[in-house]
C-alpha positions as CSV (number, residue, x, y, z in Angstrom):
1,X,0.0,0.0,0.0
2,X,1.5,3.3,-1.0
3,X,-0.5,6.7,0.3
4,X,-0.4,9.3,-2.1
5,X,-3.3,11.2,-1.2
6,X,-4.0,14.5,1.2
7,X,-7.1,16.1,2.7
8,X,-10.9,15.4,3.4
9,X,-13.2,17.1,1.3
10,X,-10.6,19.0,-0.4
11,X,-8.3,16.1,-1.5
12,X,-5.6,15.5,-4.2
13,X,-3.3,13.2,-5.5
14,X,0.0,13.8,-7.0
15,X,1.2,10.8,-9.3
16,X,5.2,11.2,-11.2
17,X,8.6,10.7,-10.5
18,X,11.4,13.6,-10.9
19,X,13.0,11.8,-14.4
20,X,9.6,10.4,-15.6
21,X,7.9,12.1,-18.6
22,X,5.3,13.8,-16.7
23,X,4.4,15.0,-12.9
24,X,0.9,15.5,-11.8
25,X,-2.1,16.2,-9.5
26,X,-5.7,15.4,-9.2
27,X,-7.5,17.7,-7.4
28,X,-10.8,16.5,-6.3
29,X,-13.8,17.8,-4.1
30,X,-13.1,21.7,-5.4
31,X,-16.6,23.5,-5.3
32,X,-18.3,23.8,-8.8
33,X,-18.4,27.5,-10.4
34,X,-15.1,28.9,-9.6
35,X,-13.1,30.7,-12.0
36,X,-9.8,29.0,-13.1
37,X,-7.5,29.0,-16.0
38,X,-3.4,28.3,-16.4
39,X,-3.1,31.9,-16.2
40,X,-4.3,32.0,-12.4
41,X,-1.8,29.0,-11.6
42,X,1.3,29.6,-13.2
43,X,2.6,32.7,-11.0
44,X,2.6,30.0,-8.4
45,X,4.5,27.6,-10.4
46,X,7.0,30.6,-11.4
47,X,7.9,31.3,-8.1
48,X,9.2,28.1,-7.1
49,X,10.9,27.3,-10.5
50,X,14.5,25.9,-10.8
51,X,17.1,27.4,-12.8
52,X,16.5,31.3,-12.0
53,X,19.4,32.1,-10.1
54,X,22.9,30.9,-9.2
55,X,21.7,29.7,-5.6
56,X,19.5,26.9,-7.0
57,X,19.5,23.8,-8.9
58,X,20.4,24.7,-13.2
59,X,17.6,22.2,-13.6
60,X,16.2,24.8,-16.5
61,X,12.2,23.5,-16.6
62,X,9.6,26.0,-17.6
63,X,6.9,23.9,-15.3
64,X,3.9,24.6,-17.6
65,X,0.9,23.8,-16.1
66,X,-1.9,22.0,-18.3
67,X,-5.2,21.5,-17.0
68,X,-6.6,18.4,-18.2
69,X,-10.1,17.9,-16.6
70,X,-12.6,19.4,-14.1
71,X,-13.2,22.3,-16.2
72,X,-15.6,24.2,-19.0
73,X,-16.0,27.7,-20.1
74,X,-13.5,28.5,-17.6
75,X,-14.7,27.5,-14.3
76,X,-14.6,24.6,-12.2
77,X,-17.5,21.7,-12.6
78,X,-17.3,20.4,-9.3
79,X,-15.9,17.3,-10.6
80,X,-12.1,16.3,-10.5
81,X,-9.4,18.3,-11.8
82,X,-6.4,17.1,-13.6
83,X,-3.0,19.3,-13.5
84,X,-0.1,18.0,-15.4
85,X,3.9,19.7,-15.6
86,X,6.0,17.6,-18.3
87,X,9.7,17.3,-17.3
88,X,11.4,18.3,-20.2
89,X,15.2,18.8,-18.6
90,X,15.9,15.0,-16.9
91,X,19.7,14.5,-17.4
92,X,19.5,10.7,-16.0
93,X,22.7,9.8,-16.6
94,X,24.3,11.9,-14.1
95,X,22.8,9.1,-11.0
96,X,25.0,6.3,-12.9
97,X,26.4,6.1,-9.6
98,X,24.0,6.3,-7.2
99,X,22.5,3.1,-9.3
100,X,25.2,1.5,-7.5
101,X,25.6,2.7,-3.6
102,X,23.0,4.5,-1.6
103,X,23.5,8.4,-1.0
104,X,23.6,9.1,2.5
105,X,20.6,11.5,3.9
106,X,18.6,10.8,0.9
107,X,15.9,7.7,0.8
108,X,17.7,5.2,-1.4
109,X,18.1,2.9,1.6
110,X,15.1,2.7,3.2
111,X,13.0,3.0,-0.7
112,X,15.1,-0.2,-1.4
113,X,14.3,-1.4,2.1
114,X,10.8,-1.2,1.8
115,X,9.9,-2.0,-1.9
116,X,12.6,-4.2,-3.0
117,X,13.4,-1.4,-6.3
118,X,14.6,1.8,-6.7
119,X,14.1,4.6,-9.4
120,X,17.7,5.9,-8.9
121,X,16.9,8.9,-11.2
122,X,16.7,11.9,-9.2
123,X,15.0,9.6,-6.2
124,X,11.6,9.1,-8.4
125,X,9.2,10.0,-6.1
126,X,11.3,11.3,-3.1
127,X,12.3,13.8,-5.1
128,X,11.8,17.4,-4.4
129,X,10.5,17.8,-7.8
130,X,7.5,16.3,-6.9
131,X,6.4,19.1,-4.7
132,X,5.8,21.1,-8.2
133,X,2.3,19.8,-8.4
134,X,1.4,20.4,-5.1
135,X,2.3,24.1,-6.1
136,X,-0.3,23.7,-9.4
137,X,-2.6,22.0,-6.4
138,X,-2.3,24.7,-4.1
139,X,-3.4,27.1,-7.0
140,X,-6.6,25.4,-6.9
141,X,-7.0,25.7,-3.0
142,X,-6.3,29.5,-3.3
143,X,-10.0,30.2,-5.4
144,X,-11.6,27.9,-2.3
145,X,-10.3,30.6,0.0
146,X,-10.0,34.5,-2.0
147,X,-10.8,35.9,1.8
148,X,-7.4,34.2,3.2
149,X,-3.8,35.7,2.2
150,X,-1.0,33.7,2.7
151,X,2.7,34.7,2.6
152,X,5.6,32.5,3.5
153,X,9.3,34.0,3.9
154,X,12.8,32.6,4.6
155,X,13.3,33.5,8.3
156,X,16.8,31.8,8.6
157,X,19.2,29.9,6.1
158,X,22.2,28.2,7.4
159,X,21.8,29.2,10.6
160,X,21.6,33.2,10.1
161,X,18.2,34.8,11.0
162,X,16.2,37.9,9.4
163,X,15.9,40.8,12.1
164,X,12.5,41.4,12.3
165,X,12.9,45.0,13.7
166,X,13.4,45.8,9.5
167,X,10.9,43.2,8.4
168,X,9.7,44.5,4.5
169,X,6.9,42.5,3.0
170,X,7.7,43.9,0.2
171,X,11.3,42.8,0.1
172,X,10.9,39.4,-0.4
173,X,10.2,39.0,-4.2
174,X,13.1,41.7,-5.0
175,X,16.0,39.0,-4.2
176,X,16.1,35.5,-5.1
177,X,15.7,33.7,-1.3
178,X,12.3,35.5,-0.5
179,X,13.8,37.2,2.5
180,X,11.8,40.4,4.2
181,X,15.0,41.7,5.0
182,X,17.5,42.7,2.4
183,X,20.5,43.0,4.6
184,X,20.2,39.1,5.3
185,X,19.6,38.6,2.1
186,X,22.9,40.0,1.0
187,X,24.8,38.0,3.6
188,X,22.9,34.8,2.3
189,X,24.6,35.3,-1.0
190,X,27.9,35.0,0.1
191,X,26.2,32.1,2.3
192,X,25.1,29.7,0.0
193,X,27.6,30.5,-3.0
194,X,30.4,29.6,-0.3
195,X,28.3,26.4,0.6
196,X,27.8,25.9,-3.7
197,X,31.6,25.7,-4.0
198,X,32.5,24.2,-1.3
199,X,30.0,21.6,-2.9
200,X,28.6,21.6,0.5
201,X,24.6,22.5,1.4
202,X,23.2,24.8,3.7
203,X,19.6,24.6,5.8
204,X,16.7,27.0,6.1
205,X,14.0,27.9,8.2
206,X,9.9,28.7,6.2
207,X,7.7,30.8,7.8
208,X,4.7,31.2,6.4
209,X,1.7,33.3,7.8
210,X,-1.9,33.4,6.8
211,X,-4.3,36.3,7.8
212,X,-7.9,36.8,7.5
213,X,-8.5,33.5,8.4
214,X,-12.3,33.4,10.0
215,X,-12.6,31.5,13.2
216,X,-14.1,28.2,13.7
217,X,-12.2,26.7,11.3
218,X,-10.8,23.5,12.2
219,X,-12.2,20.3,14.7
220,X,-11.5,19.4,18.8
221,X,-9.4,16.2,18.1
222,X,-8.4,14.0,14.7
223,X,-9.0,16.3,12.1
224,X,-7.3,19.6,14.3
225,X,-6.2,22.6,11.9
226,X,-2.6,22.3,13.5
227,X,-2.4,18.6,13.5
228,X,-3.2,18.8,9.2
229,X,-1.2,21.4,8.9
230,X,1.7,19.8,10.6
231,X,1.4,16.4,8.8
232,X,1.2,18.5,6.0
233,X,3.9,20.3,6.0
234,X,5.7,17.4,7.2
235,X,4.9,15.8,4.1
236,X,7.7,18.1,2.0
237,X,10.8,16.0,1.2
238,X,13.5,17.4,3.1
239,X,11.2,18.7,6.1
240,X,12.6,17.5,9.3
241,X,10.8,19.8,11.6
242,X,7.3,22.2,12.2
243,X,6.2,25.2,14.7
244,X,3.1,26.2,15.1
245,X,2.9,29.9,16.8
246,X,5.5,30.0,19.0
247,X,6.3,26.3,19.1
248,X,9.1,24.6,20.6
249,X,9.6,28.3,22.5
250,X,6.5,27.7,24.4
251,X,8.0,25.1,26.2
252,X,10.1,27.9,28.1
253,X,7.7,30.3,28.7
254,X,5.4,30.4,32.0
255,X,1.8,30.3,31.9
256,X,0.7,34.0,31.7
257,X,3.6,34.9,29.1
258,X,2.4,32.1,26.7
259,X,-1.6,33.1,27.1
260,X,-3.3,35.2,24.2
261,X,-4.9,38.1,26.3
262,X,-8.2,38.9,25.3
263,X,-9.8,42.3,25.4
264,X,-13.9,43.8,24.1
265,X,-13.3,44.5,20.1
266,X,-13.1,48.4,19.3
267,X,-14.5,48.0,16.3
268,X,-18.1,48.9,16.2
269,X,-20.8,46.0,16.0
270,X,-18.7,43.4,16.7
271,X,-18.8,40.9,19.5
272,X,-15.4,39.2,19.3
273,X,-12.2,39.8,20.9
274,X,-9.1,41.5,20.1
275,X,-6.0,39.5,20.7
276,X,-2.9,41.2,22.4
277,X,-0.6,38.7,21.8
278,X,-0.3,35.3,19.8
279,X,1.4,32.9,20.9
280,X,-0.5,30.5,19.6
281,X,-0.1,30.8,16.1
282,X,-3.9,31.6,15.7
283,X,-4.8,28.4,16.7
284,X,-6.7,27.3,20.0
285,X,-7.8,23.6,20.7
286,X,-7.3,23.0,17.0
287,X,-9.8,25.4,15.8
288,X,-8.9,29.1,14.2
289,X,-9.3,31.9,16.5
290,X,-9.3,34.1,13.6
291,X,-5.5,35.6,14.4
292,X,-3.0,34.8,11.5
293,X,-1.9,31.2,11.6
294,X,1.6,31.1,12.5
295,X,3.7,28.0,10.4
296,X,7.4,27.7,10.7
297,X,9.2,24.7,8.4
298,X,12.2,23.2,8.7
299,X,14.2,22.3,5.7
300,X,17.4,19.6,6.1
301,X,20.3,20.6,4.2
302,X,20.2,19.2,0.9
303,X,21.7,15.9,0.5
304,X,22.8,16.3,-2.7
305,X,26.4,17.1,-2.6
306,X,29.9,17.3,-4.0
307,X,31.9,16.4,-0.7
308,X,32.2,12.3,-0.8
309,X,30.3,10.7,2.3
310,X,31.0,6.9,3.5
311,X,28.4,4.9,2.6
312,X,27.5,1.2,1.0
313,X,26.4,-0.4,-2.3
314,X,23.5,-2.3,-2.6
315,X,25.5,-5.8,-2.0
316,X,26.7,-4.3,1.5
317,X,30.1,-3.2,0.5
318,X,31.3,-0.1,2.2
319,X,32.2,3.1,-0.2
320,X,32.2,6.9,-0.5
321,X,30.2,8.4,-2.8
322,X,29.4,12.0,-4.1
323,X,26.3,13.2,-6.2
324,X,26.8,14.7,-9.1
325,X,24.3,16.7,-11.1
326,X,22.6,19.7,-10.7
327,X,21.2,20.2,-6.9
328,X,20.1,22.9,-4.9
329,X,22.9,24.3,-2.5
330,X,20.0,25.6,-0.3
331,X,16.6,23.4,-1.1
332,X,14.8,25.7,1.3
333,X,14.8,28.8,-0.5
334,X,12.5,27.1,-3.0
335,X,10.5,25.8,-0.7
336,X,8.4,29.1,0.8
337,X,5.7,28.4,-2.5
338,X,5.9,24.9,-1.7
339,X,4.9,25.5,2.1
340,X,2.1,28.4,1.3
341,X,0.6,25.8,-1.2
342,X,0.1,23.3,1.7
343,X,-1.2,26.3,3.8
344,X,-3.7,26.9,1.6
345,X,-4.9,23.4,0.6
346,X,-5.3,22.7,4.2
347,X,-7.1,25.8,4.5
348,X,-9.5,25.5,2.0
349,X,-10.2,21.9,2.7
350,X,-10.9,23.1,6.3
351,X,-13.4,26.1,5.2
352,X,-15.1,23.1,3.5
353,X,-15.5,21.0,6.3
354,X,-16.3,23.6,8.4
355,X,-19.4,25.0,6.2
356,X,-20.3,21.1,6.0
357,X,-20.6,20.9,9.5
358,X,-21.9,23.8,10.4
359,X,-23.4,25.5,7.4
C-alpha cells in the first residue's frame, strides 16, 4: 500500500517521479463555479521554478501547467481536476552512480528497504521535484479561499536569522531567497555560494503566515487545523521539523507569558475579541481563532552534494560516494511556494469542512 493522497473534502493526489515524462495532481472535491484557467496558476509555479538564479538547482524547466479535466467555459464543474507539468530537462545519466551505492541522507536505503526497487533517477518519487504539483494544487486551494492571504518568507538559512525589527513584505520578491529583510539577504549570498563551491549545502527555516482566516475553522481532536497542517507540511521531502505559533519556544515560557490576552473588540458591532498577543499561532484547541496562523518549516540541508560521504552499495560493501548533477545548494529557498501551497490546501479543505458541519 502506498499513500499518495492529502485532505478530506478537499483532496488530491500527486502521481510522477522527478525523471519520468510527466508529474501531476488530481484535485478532487473543489466547489463547482469557480473561475480557473493556467493563467491563475502559473505565477505560483513561477515562483518556485529551478534554474532562475545561481543559488538553486540549473535544472532549466519552464513547469507549464496543463489542465486536463474538471473544467468548461472557464470555471470549475465540481468534478475532479487534472494538472499535469511535463519534465522536459531530466539529465539521467548523471545518477549512474548512485544506481550502485546509496546516497547518505537521501531515501535510497530505506525506498530499497521497503519496496525491493529503486528509481535511482533523481529519487523518483522522493524527489523534491514532486512538490511542483502540489504548487499547481495549491493554486486550486487559493480560489476555495480568496478571503485568506498567505505569505511564507525565509526566516533563517544556514543558521543566520532575518531581524524582524526591518521586516519589509515587500522585500521578499526583489531577491532570489524571498527574505523580508534585504541585509540578510545579502549575507545569504555570500552564504550559499560559499556552501555551492564548497560543494557543500546549507539549511533553512519557512515561515509562512496566513491572515484573514475566519474563526471556527478546524475540529476538537483528529481532524485539528494544526495537527493537518503539521502532517502537511511534514509531508515536503527534506522537512525534518514544524512550529506552530510560537512552538518549541513555548516550552520555556510560563503560563501568563504564553496566554493570548483577550480584550472587548473596538470596532463597532462586533462581539469578538481583540488579541494582544499570539502565541499560539492563531490556533486554540485546533480550531482558528481568527489571528494569522503562525507556520514555521524546517528544511534539512540538501543531500545532494559534491563532498564524498561513507556509505554502501546495494551488495553491503562499504564506499564513499558524491552526487553529481545539478542540486540545490539551499533546497529551502524554493520551498516558501511549496509551504504556502500546503497552507492553503489545508485551508480550503478546512473552510469546506467547516461550512459542511456547520453551514
Amino acid at each position: 500500500m502506498s499513500i499518495n493522497s492529502f485532505g478530506h473534502l478537499l483532496r488530491f493526489t500527486t502521481w510522477g517521479e522527478s525523471h519520468g515524462p510527466a508529474l501531476g495532481a488530481v484535485v478532487d472535491g473543489c466547489p463547482p463555479g469557480l473561475e480557473i484557467s493556467e493563467a491563475l496558476i502559473q505565477p505560483f509555479l513561477d515562483a518556485r521554478r529551478p534554474g532562475q538564479s545561481k543559488y538553486t538547482t540549473q535544472r532549466n524547466e519552464p513547469d507549464e501547467v496543463r489542465i486536463l479535466s474538471g473544467v468548461f467555459e472557464g470555471r470549475t464543474t465540481g468534478t475532479p481536476i487534472s494538472l499535469m507539468i511535463e519534465n522536459t530537462d531530466q539529465r539521467s545519466k548523471d545518477y549512474s552512480e548512485v544506481a550502485k551505492a546509496y546516497r547518505p541522507g537521501h531515501a535510497d536505503y530505506a525506498y530499497d528497504a521497503k519496496y525491493g526497487f529503486r528509481d535511482y533517477r533523481g529519487g523518483g518519487r522522493s524527489s523534491a521535484r514532486e512538490t511542483a504539483v502540489r504548487v499547481a494544487a495549491g493554486g486550486v486551494a487559493r480560489l476555495v479561499i480568496p478571503e485568506v492571504t498567505i505569505l511564507a518568507y525565509l526566516a533563517e538559512i544556514g543558521g543566520d536569522t532575518i531581524d524582524r525589527a526591518v521586516f519589509d513584505p515587500g522585500e521578499i520578491g526583489n531577491n532570489p531567497f524571498f527574505s523580508p529583510d534585504a541585509a540578510a539577504a545579502k549575507r545569504w549570498e555570500a552564504l550559499v555560494d560559499g556552501a555551492r563551491k564548497a560543494g557543500s549545502s546549507l539549511g533553512a527555516v519557512v515561515e509562512c503566515v496566513a491572515t484573514a482566516v475566519p474563526a471556527g475553522w478546524g475540529a476538537p481532536l483528529y481532524a485539528k487545523l494544526d495537527a493537518d497542517l503539521a502532517s502537511a507540511m511534514m509531508g515536503i521531502n527534506a522537512v525534518k521539523a514544524v512550529e506552530i505559533g510560537d512552538g518549541f519556544a513555548a516550552a520555556r515560557l510560563s503560563g501568563e507569558g504564553n496566554a493570548d490576552p483577550m480584550r472587548p473588540s473596538s470596532v463597532p458591532g462586533e462581539n469578538g475579541p481583540e488579541f494582544t498577543a499570539n502565541h499560539a499561532g492563531g490556533i486554540a484547541g485546533g480550531i482558528s481563532t481568527g489571528q494569522p496562523v503562525v507556520v514555521r518549516v524546517a528544511f534539512k540541508p540538501t543531500s545532494s552534494i559534491l563532498t564524498p560521504v561513507e556509505t554502501i552499495t546495494r551488495e553491503g560493501e562499504a564506499t564513499e560516494l558524491f552526487t553529481k548533477g545539478r542540486h540545490d545548494p539551499c533546497v529551502g529557498i524554493r520551498g516558501a511556494p511549496v509551504v504556502e501551497a500546503m497552507m492553503a490546501l489545508v485551508l480550503a479543505d478546512h473552510k469546506l469542512l467547516h461550512r459542511g458541519q456547520c453551514g
